[in-house]
Structure formats: C-alpha cells, structure tokens
N, CA, C and O atoms as CSV, one atom per row, in Angstrom:
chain,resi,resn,atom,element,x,y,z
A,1,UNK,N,N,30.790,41.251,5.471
A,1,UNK,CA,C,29.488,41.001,6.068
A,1,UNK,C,C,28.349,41.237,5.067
A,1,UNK,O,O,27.506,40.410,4.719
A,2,UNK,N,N,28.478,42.591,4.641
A,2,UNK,CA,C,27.355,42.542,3.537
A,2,UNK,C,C,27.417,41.514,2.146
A,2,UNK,O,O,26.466,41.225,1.420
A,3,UNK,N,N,28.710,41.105,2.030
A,3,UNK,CA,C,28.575,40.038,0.774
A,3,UNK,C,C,28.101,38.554,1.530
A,3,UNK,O,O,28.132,37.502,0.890
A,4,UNK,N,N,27.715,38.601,2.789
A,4,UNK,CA,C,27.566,37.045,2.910
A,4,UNK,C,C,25.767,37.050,2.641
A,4,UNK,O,O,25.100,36.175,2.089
A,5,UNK,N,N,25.224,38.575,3.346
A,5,UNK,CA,C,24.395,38.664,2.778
A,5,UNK,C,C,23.553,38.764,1.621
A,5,UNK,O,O,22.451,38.252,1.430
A,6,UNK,N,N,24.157,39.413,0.971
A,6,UNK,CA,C,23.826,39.340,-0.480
A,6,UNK,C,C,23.954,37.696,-1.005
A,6,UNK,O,O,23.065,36.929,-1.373
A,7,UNK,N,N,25.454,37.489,-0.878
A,7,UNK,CA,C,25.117,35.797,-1.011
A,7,UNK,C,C,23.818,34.719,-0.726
A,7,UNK,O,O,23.165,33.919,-1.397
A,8,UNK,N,N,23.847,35.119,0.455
A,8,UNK,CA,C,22.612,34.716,0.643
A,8,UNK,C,C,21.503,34.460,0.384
A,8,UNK,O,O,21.014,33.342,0.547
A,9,UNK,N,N,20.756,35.682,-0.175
A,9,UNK,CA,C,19.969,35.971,-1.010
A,9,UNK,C,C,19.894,35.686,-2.234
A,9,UNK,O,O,18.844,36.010,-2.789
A,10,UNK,N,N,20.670,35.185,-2.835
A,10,UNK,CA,C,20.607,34.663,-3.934
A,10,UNK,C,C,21.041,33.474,-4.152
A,10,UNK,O,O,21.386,33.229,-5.307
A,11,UNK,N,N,21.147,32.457,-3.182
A,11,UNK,CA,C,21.174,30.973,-3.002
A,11,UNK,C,C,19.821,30.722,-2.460
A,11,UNK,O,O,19.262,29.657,-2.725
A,12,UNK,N,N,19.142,31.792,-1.579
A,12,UNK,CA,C,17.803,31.253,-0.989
A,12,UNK,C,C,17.999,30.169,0.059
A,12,UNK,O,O,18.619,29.106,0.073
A,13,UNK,N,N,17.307,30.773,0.860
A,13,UNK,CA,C,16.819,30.197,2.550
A,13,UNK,C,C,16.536,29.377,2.384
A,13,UNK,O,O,15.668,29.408,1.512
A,14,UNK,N,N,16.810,28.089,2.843
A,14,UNK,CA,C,16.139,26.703,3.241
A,14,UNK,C,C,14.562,26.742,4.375
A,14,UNK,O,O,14.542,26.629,5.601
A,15,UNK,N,N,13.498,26.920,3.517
A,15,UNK,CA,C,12.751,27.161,4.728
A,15,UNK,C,C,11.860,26.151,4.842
A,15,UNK,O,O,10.957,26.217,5.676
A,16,UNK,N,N,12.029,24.931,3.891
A,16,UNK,CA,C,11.395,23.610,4.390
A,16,UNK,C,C,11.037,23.170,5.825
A,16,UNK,O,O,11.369,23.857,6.791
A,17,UNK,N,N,10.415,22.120,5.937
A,17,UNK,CA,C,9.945,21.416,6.840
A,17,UNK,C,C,11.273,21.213,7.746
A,17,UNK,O,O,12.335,21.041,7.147
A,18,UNK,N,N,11.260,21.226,9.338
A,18,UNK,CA,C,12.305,20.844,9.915
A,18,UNK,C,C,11.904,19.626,10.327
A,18,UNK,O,O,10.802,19.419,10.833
A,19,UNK,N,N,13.075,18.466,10.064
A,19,UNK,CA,C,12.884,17.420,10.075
A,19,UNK,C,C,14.501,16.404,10.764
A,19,UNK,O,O,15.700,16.680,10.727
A,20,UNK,N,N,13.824,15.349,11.263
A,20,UNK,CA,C,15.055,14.878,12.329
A,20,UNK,C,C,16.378,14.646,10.927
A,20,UNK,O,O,17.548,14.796,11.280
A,21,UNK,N,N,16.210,14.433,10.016
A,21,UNK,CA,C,17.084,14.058,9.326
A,21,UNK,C,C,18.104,15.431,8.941
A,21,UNK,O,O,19.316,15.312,8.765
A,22,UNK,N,N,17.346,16.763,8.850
A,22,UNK,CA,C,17.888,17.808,8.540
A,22,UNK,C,C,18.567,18.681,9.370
A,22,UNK,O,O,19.046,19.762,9.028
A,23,UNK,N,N,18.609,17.958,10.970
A,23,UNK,CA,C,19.131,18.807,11.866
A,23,UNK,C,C,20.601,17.957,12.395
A,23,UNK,O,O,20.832,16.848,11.915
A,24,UNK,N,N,21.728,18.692,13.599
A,24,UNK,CA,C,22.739,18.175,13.487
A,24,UNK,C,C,22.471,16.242,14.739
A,24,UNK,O,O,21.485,15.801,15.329
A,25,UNK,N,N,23.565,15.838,14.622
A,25,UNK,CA,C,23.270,14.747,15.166
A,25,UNK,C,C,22.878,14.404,16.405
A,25,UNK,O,O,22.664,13.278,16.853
A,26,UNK,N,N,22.758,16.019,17.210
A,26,UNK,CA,C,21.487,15.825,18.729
A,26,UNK,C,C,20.167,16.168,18.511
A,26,UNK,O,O,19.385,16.377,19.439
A,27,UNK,N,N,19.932,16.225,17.588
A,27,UNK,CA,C,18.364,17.142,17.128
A,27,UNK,C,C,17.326,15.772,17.229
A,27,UNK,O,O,17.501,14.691,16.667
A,28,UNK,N,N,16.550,16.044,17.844
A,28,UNK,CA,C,15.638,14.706,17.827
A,28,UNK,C,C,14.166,15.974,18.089
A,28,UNK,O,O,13.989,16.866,18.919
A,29,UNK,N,N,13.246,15.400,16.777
A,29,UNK,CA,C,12.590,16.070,16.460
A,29,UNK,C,C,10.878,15.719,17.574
A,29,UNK,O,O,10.149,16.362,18.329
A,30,UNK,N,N,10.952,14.524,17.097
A,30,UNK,CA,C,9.882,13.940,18.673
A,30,UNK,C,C,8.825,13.328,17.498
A,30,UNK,O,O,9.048,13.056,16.319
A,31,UNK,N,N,7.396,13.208,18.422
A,31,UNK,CA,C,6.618,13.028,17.499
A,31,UNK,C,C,5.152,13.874,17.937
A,31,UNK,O,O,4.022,13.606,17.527
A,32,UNK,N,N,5.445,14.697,18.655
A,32,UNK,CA,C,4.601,15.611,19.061
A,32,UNK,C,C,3.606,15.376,20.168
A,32,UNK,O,O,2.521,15.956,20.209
A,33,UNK,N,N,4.056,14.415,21.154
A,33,UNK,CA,C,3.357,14.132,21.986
A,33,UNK,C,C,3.374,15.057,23.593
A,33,UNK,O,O,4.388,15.398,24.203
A,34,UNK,N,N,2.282,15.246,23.903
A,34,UNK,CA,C,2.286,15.747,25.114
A,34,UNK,C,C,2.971,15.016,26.248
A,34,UNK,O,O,2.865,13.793,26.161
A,35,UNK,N,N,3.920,15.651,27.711
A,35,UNK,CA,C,4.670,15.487,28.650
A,35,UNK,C,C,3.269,14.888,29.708
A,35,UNK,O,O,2.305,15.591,30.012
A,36,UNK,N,N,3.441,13.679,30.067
A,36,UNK,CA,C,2.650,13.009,30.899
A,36,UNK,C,C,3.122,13.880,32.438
A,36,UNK,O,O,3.111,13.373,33.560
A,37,UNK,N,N,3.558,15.449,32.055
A,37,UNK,CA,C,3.285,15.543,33.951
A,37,UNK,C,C,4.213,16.795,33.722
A,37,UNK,O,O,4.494,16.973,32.537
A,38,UNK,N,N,4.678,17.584,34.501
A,38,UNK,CA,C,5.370,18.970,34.629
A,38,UNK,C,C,6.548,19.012,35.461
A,38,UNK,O,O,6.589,18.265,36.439
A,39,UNK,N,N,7.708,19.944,35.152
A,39,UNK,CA,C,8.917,19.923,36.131
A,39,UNK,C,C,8.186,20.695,37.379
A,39,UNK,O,O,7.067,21.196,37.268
A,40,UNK,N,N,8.793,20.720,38.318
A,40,UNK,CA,C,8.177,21.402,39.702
A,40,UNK,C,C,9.416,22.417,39.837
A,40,UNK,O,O,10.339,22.439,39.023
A,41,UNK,N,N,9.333,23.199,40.884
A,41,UNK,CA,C,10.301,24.344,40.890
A,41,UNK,C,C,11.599,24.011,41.560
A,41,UNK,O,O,12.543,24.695,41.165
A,42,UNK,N,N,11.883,23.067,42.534
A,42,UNK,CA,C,12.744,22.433,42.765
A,42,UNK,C,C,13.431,21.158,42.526
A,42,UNK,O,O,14.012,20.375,43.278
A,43,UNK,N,N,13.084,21.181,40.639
A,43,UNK,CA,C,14.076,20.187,39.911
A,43,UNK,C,C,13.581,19.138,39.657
A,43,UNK,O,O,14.156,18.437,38.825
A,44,UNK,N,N,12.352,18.662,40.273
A,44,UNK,CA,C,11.704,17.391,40.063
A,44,UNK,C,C,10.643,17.608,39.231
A,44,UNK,O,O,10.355,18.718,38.785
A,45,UNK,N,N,9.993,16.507,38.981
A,45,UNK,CA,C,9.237,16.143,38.027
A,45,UNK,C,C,8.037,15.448,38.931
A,45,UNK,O,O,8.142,14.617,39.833
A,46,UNK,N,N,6.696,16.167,38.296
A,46,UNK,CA,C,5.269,15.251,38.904
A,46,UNK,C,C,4.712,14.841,37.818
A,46,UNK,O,O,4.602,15.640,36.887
A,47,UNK,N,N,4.218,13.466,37.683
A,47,UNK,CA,C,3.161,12.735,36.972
A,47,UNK,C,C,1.813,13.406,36.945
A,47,UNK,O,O,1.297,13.678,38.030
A,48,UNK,N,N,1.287,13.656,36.009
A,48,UNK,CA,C,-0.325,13.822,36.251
A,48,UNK,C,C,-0.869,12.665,35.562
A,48,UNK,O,O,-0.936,12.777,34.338
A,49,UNK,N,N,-1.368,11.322,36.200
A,49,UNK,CA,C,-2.078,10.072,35.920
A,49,UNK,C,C,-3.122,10.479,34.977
A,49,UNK,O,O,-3.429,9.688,34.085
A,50,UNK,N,N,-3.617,11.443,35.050
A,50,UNK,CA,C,-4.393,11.486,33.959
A,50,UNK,C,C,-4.232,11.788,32.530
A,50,UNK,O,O,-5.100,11.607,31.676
A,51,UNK,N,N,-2.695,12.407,32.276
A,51,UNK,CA,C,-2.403,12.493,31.188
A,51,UNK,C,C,-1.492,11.610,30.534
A,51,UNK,O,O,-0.796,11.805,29.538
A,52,UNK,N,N,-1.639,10.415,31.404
A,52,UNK,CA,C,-0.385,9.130,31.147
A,52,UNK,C,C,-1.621,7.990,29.920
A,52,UNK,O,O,-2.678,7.426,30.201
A,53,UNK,N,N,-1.066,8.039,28.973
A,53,UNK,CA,C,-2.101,7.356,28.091
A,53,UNK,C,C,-1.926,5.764,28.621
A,53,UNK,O,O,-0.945,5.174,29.073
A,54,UNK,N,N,-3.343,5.323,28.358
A,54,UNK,CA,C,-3.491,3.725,29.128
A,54,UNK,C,C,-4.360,2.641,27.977
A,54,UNK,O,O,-5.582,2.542,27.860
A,55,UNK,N,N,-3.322,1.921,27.229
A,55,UNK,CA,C,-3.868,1.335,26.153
A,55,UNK,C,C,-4.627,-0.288,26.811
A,55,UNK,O,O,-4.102,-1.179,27.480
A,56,UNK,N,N,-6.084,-0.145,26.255
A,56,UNK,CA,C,-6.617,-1.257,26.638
A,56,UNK,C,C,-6.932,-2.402,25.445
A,56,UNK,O,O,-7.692,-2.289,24.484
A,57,UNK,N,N,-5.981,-3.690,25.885
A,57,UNK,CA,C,-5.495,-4.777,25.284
A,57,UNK,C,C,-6.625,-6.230,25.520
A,57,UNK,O,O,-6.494,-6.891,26.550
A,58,UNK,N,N,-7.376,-6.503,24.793
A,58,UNK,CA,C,-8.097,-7.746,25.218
A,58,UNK,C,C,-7.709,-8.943,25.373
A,58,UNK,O,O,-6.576,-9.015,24.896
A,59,UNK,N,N,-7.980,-9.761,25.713
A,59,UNK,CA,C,-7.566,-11.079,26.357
A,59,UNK,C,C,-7.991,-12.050,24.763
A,59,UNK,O,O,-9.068,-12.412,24.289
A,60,UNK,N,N,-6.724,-12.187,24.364
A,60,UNK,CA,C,-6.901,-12.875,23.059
A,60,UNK,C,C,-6.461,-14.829,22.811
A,60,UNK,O,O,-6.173,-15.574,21.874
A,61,UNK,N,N,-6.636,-14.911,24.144
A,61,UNK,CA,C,-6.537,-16.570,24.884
A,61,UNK,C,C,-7.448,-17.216,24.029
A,61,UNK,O,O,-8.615,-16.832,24.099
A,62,UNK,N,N,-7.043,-18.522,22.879
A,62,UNK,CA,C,-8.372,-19.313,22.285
A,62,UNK,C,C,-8.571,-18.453,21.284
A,62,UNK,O,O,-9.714,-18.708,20.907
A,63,UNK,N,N,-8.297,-17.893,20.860
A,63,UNK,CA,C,-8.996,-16.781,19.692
A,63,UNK,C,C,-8.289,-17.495,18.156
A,63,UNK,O,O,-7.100,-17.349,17.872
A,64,UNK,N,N,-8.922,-17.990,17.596
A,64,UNK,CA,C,-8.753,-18.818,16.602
A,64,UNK,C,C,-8.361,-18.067,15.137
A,64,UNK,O,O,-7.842,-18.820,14.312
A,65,UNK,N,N,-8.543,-16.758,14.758
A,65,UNK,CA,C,-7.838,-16.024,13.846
A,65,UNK,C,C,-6.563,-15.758,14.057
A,65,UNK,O,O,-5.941,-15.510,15.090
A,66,UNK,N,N,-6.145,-15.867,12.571
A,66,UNK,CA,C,-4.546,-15.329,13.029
A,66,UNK,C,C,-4.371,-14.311,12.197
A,66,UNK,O,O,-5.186,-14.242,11.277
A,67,UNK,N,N,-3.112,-13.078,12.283
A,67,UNK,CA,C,-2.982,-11.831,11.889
A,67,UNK,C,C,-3.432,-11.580,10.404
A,67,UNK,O,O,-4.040,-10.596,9.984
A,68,UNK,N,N,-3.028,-12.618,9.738
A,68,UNK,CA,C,-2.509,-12.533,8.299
A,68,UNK,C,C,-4.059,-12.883,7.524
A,68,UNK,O,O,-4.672,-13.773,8.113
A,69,UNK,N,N,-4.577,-12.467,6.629
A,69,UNK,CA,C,-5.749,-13.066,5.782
A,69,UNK,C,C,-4.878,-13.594,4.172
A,69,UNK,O,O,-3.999,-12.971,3.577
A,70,UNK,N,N,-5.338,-14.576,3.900
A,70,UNK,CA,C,-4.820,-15.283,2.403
A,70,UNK,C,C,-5.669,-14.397,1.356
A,70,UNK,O,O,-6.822,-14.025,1.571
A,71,UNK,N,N,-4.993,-14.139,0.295
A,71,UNK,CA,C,-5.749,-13.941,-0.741
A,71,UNK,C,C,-6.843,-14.371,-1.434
A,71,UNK,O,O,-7.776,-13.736,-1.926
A,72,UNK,N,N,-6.521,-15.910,-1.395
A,72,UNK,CA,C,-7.616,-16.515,-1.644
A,72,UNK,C,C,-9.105,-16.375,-1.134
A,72,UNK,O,O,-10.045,-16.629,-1.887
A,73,UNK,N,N,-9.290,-15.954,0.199
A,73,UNK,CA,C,-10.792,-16.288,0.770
A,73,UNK,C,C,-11.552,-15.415,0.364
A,73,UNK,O,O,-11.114,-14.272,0.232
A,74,UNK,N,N,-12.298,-15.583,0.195
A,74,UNK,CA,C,-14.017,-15.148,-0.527
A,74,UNK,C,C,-14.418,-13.849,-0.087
A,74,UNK,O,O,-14.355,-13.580,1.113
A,75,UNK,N,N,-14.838,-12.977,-0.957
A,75,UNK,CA,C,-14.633,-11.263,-0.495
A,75,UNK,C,C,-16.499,-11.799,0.009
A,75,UNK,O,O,-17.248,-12.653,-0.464
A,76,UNK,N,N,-16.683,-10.678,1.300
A,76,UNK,CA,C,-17.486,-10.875,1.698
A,76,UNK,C,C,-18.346,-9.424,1.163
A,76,UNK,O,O,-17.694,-8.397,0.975
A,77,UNK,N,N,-19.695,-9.441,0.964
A,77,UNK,CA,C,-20.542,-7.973,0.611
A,77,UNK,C,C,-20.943,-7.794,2.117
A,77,UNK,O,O,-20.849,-8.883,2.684
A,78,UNK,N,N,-21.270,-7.006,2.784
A,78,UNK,CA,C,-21.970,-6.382,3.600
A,78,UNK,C,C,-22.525,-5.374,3.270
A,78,UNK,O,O,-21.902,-4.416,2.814
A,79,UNK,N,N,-24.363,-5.392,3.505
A,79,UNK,CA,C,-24.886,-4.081,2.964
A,79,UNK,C,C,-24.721,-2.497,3.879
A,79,UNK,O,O,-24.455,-2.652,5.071
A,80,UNK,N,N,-24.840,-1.266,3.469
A,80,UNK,CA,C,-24.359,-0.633,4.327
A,80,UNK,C,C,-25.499,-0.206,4.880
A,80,UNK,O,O,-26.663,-0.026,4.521
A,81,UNK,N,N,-24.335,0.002,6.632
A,81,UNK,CA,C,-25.255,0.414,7.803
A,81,UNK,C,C,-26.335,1.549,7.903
A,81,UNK,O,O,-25.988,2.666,7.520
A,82,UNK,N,N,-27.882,1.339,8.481
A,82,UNK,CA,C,-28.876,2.181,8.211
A,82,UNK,C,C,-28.269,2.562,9.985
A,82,UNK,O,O,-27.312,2.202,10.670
A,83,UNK,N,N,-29.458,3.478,10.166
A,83,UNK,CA,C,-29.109,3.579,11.474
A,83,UNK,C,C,-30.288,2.935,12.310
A,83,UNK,O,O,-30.286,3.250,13.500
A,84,UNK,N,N,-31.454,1.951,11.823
A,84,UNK,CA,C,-32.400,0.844,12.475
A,84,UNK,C,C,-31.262,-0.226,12.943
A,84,UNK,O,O,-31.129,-0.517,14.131
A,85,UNK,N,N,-30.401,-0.825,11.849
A,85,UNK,CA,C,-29.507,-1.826,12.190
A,85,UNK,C,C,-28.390,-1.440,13.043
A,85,UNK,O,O,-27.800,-2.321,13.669
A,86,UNK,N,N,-27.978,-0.025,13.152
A,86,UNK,CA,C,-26.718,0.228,14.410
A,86,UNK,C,C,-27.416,0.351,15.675
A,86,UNK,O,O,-26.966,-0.100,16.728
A,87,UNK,N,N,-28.663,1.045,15.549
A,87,UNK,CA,C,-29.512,0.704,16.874
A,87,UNK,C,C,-29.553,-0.615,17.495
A,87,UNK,O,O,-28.917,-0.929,18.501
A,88,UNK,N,N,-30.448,-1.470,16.743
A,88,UNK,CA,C,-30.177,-2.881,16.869
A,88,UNK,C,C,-28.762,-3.959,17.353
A,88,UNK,O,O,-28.821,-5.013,17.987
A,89,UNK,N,N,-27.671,-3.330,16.858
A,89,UNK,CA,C,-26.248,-4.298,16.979
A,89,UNK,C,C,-25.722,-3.053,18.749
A,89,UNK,O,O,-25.090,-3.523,19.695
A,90,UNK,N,N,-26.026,-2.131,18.712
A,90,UNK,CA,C,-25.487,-1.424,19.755
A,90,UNK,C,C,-26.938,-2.380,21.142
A,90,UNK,O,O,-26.425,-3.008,22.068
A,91,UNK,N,N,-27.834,-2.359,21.100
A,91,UNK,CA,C,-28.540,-2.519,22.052
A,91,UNK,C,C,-28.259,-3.851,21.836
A,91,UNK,O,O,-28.248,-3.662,23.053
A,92,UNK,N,N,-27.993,-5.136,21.531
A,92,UNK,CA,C,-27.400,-5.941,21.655
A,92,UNK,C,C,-26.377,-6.774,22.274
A,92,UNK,O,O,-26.330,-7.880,22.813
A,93,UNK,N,N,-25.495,-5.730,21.963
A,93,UNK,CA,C,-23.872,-5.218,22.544
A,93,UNK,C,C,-23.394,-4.752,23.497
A,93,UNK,O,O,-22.187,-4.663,23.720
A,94,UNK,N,N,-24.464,-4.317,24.331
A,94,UNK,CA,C,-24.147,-2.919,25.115
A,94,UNK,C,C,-23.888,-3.593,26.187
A,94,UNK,O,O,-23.610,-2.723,27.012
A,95,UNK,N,N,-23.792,-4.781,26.778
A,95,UNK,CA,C,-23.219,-5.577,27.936
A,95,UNK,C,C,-21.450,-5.697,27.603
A,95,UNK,O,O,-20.596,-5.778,28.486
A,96,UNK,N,N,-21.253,-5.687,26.514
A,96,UNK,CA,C,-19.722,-5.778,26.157
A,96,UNK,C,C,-19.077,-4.679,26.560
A,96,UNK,O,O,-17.988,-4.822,27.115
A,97,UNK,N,N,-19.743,-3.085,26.315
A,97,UNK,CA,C,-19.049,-2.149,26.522
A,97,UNK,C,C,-18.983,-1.848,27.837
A,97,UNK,O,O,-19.916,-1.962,28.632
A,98,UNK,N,N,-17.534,-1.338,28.155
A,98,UNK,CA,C,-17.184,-0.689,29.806
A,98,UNK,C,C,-17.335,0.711,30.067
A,98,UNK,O,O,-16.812,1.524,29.305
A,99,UNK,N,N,-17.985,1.069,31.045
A,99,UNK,CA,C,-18.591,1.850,31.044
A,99,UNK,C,C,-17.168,2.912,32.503
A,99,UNK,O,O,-16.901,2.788,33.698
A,100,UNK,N,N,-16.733,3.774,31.416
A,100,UNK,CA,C,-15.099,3.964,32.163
A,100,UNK,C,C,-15.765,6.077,32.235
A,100,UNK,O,O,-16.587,6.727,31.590
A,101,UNK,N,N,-14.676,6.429,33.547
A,101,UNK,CA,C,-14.953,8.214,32.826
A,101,UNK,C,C,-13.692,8.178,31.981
A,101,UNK,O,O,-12.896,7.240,32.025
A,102,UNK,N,N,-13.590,8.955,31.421
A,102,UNK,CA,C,-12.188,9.621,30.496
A,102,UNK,C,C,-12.293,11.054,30.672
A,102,UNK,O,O,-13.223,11.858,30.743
A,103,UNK,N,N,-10.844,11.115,30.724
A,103,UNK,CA,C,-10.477,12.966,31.517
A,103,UNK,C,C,-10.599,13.734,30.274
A,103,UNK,O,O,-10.446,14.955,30.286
C-alpha cells in the first residue's frame, strides 16, 4: 500500500481538465447547460416554461441572399458608429422590434 503511494507521487496526478474524451465510455461530460425544469419528490419531472430556451427564427421567404459570400465582391468601408447615427437608425427601426418580457 505504501509503495503504490509513493509510486504515485512520483509519476504525478493527472489533474488536467476533465474532458469527455478522458473519461470511461459512459462519461458524457455535457455542455453545461441548465435543466429546463426539476425532479419532483415522487419521481417525476416538472417543466418550468420559463427556463425552456425559445429560439426566434425569421421568415426568410423571397430573401434573395444566399449563405455563402464570393471572394471576389467589393470590400465595403463603413464609417464607425457615433452615437447621433445609432440614435437615428434605432428611431427609425423601432417598428421592427418586438416588444416581448424575458424572465
């Protein structure tokens, strides 16, 4: 017993990062996301809707760009934003934005 220790000690602890690759083949490491809801005391599980993330996707029907840009096209300058001109493009705009609560 004491030589496994000593052994030990002088190979040195692995105390790196734990990582899905470094653990045995049930280890699933995750990606650190919070449980959209809690077990209850009799075995079940409740949703809390508010912690269920809800990705909002626009209606991209007719939309004439496609993913990819060519190398070729013409680098554009844009001068940078004062905050007269974000005033301006927000009060402009402000019919576009939805006006939602978030928890």
């Amino acid at each position: 017993m004491p030589l496994n220790i000593i052994r030990g000690l002088f190979r040195g602890a692995t105390r790196g990062v734990m990582t899905g690759k470094r653990g045995n083949k049930n280890f699933y490491k995750g990606r650190g996301v919070r449980p959209p809801g809690y077990h209850t005391r009799r075995g079940g599980y409740r949703i809390v809707y508010k912690k269920v993330p809800e990705f909002i996707v626009p209606d991209l029907t007719g939309f004439e760009l496609k993913p990819y840009v060519s190398y070729k096209s013409p680098k554009v300058e844009i001068p940078p934003p004062t905050a007269e001109s974000l005033l301006t493009s927000i009060k402009e705009n402000i019919h576009l934005l939805k006006y939602r609560e978030t928890p």
